[in-house]
C-alpha positions as CSV (number, residue, x, y, z in Angstrom):
1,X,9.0,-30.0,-10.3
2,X,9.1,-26.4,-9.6
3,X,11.3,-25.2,-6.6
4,X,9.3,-22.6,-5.1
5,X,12.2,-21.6,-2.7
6,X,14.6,-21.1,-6.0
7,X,12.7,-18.8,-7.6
8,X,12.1,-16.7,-4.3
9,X,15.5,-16.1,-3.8
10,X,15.8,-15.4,-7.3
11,X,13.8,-13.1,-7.5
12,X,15.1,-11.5,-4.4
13,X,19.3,-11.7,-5.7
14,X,17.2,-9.6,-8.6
15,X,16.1,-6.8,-6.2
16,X,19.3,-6.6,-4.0
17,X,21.3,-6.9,-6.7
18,X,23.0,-3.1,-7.5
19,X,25.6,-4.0,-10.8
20,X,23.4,-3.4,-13.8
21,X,25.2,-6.2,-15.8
22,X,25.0,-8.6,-13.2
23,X,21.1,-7.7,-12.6
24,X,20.4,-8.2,-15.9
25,X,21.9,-12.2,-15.5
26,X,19.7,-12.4,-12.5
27,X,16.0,-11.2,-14.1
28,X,17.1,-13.6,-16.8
29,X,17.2,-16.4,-15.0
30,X,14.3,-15.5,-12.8
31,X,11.6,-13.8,-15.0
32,X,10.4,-15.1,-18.2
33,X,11.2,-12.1,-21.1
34,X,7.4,-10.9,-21.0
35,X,7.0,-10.3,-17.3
36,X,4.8,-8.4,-15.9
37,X,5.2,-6.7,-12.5
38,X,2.1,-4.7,-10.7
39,X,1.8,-3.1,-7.2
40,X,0.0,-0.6,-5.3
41,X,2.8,1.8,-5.9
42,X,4.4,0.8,-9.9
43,X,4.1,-1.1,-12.3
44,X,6.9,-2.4,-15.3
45,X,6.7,-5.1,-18.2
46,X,9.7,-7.2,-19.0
47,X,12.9,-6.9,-17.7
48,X,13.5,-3.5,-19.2
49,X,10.6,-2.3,-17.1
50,X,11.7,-4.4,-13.5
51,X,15.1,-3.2,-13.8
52,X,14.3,0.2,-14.1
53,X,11.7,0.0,-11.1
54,X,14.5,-1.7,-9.2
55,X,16.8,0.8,-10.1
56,X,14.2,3.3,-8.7
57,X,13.8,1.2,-5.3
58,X,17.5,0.9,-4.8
59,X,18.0,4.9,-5.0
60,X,15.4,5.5,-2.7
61,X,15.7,3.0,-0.4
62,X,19.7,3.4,-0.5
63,X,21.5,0.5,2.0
64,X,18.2,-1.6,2.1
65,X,18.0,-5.3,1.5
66,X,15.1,-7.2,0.4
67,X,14.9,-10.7,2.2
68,X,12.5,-13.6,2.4
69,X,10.1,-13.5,5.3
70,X,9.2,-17.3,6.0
71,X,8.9,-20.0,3.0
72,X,7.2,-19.7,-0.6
73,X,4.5,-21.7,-0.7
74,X,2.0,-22.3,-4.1
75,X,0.0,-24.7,-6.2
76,X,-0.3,-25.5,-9.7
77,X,1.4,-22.7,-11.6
78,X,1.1,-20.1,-8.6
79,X,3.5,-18.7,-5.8
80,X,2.9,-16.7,-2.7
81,X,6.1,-15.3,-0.8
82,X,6.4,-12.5,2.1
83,X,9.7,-10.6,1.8
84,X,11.6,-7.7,4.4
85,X,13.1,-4.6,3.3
86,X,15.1,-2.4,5.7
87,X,19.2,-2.2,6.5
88,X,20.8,-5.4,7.4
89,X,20.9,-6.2,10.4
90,X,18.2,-4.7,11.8
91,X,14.0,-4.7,11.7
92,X,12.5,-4.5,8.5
93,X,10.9,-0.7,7.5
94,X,9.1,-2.4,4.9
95,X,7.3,-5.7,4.2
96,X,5.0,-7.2,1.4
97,X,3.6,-10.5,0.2
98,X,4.0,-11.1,-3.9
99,X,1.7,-13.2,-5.9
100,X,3.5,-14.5,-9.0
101,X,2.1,-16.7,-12.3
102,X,5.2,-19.0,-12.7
103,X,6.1,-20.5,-16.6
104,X,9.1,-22.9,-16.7
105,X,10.7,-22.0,-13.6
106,X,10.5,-18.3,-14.1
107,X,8.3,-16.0,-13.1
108,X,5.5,-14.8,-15.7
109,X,3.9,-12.1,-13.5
110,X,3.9,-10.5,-10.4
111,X,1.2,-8.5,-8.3
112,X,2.7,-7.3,-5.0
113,X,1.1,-6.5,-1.8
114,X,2.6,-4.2,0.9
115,X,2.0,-5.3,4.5
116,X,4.0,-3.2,6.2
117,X,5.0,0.6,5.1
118,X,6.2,3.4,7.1
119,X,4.0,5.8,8.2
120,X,3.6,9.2,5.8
């Protein structure tokens, strides 16, 4: 049986995660080699394409951390979590919900929503 709560903080180790060799460990073992990752915002295909948009987030967002907001829930092959961005320790700039097809414990896709973004 799939752990949804595994492969949410998998996926989030992924994001926070700022060594490239290490990262690449992490979207291993979280994302199947054909992932596909969509949001309002970008968009990347296999783990080529997430690390480089995490690589992107990280220099932007500079001292943030991604963390889980409440538990992952899902059915069948499907997972919904909410996640936080912002510096540790304090309230979260940035928040989103992430829809993801899941295929042998791994994540297959992921289309992102943003709940919560700084005004422009």
């Amino acid at each position: 049986m799939t752990d949804l709560n595994t492969i949410a903080e998998n996926y989030i180790a992924a994001w926070n995660e700022s060594d490239a060799a290490r990262r690449q460990a992490l979207l291993e073992a979280a994302f199947t080699d054909d992932v596909s990752y969509r949001d309002p915002i970008m968009q990347g295909d296999g783990h080529n394409g997430l690390a480089a948009l995490i690589d992107g987030v990280q220099k932007r967002f500079a001292g943030f951390r991604f963390s889980l907001k409440g538990k992952p829930d899902g059915f069948g092959d499907m997972i919904r979590f909410s996640w936080n961005l912002g510096p540790e320790g304090t309230h979260s700039v940035i928040e989103g919900t992430d829809i993801g097809v899941v295929e042998n414990d791994r994540l297959k896709s992921v289309t992102g929503f943003l709940d919560k973004v700084p005004a422009q």
